[in-house]
C-alpha positions in Angstrom: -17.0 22.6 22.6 -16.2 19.9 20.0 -19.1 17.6 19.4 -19.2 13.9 18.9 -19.3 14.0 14.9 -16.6 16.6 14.8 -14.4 14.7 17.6 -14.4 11.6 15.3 -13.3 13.1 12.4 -10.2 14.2 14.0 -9.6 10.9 15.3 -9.8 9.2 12.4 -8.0 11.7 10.4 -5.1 11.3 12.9 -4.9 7.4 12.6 -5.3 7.2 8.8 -2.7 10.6 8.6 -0.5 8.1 11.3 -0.8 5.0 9.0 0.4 6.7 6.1 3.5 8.4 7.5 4.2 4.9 9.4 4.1 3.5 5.5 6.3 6.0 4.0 8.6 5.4 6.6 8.7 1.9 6.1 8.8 2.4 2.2 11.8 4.8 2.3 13.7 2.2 4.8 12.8 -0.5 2.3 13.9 2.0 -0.8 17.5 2.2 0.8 18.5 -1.3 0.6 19.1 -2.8 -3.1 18.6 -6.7 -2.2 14.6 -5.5 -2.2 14.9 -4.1 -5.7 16.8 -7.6 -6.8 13.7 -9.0 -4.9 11.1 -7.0 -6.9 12.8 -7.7 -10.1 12.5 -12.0 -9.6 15.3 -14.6 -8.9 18.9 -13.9 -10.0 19.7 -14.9 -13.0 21.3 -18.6 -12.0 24.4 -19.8 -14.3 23.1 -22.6 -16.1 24.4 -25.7 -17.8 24.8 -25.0 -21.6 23.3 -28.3 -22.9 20.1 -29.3 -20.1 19.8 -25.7 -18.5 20.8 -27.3 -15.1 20.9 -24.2 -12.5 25.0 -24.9 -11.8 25.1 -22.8 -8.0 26.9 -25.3 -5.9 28.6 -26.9 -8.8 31.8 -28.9 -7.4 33.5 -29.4 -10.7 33.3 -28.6 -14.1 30.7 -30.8 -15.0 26.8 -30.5 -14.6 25.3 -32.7 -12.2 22.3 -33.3 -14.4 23.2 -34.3 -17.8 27.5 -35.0 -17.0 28.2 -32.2 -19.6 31.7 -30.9 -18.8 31.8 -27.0 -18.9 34.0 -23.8 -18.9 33.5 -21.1 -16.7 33.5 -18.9 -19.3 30.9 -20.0 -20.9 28.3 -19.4 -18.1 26.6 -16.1 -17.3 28.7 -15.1 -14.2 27.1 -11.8 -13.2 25.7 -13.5 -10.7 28.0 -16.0 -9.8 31.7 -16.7 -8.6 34.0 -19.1 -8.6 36.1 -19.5 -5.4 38.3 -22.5 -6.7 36.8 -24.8 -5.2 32.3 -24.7 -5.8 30.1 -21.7 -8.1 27.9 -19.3 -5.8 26.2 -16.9 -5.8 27.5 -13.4 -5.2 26.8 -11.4 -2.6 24.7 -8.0 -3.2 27.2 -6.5 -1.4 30.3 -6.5 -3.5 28.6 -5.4 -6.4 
C-alpha cells in the first residue's frame, strides 16, 4: 500500500513532469514560426528619412512628412520595406 508521503510525491512529480512537457510543446510550436524570432530580436528595422530619421512606413510620396525632405527610394534601407507604387510598407514575413 502506498502511503500518504509517498502518494504525494507521485502527484506532484506528475504535475510538475506535465508542466514541463506542456512547455516544451508550446516552445517547439513557438520555435516553428519565424515572426517570433523577428519578435525576440526588437522592431524591424523601419526605413528612415535621411536628414530628420523620420520612420517613412506609410510614406505617400517621395517626401518625408516631418522635415519635407524629398527622397529616393534607393536611398532608404528597404529590407524591410516595399514600395507598391503607390505608399512604403512594411513587408510581410512571409515573402521573405
Amino acid at each position: 500500500m502506498i502511503e500518504l508521503p509517498e502518494l504525494l510525491l507521485i502527484v506532484m512529480l506528475m504535475v510538475v513532469g506535465g508542466g514541463l512537457a506542456l512547455w516544451l510543446l508550446w516552445r517547439m510550436q513557438v520555435a516553428a514560426e519565424p515572426q517570433y524570432y523577428v519578435r525576440a530580436l526588437g522592431p524591424p528595422a523601419e526605413p528612415k528619412c535621411p536628414q530628420c530619421g523620420y520612420g517613412l512606413y506609410y510614406a505617400e510620396d517621395h517626401r518625408c512628412p516631418e522635415c519635407g525632405r524629398s527622397f529616393e527610394i534607393k536611398e532608404l534601407d528597404m529590407r524591410l520595406a516595399q514600395w507598391d507604387g503607390r505608399v512604403l510598407q512594411p513587408k510581410k514575413l512571409q515573402d521573405e
